[in-house]
Phi, psi and omega in degrees: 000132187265122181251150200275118175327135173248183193271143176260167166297357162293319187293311166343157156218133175252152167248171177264181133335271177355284202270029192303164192284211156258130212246134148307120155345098182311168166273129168285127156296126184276171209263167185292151162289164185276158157288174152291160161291141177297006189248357144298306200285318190276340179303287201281019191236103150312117172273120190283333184260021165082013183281153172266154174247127172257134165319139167284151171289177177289156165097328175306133170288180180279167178232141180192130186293172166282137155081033174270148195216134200277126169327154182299171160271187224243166190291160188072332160230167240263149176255155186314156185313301168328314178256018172281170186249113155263157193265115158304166157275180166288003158287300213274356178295344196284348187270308197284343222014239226258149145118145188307191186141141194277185194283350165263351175277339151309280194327326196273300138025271184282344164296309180275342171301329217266336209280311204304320171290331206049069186253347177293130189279101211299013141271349208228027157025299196294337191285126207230126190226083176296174189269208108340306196284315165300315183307320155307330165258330188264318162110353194226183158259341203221120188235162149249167205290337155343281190270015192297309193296302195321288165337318195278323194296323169303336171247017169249157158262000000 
């Protein structure tokens, strides 16, 4: 067996302060994108209840009143499954009530009616325990939030 030379402290070589080596130049990181500005944002939201939206300051989170709504689309294009406005039926107008309005705003609708009653089944959060008036549109007594939309599709045009 043969042993292999080891490096001595002469081979070694240390640097000082001084003599630190050179460093290859870094790579600059690139920079993130910006978000929008909150004076974009207050730009693009219509207010359905007439309130004004003020741009938030720097530090600040954004503020957007409740029952604020994203502009219509621009002429010529088709608006989304979501924003078409459908004619509830007369079931579902007794909850939501009377004039066409797309399908999420029935949904949102039908929600603060299930929160404003307390219809929700307090061990089963998912659960909807309808009244009169739901029984009438869901056809049942017991929906989960799940089978809500199903339900709801049936009665809109």
């Amino acid at each position: 067996m043969s042993k292999t030379p080891t490096k001595t402290a002469a081979a070694k070589k240390t640097h000082t302060a001084d003599e630190a080596p050179a460093k290859s130049a870094a790579k600059p990181k690139p920079e993130a994108k910006k978000a929008p500005s909150a004076e974009m944002d207050a730009k693009k939201i219509k207010q359905t209840s007439g309130e004004k939206v003020t741009p938030a300051k720097k530090g600040e989170g954004k503020t957007v009143t409740k029952g604020a709504t994203i502009d219509k689309p621009k002429s010529g294009a088709k608006p989304n499954a979501l924003q078409q406005p459908l004619q509830p039926s007369a079931e579902l107008a007794a909850v939501v009530g009377d004039g066409t309005m797309a399908r999420g705003e029935v949904v949102s609708k039908v929600w603060e009616y299930i929160k404003a009653n307390k219809l929700q089944n307090p061990d089963d959060g998912r659960e909807i325990l309808a009244d009169d008036k739901l029984k009438k549109v869901f056809g049942k007594p017991r929906v989960t939030m799940f089978e809500m939309n199903k339900y709801l599709a049936q009665h809109l045009k």
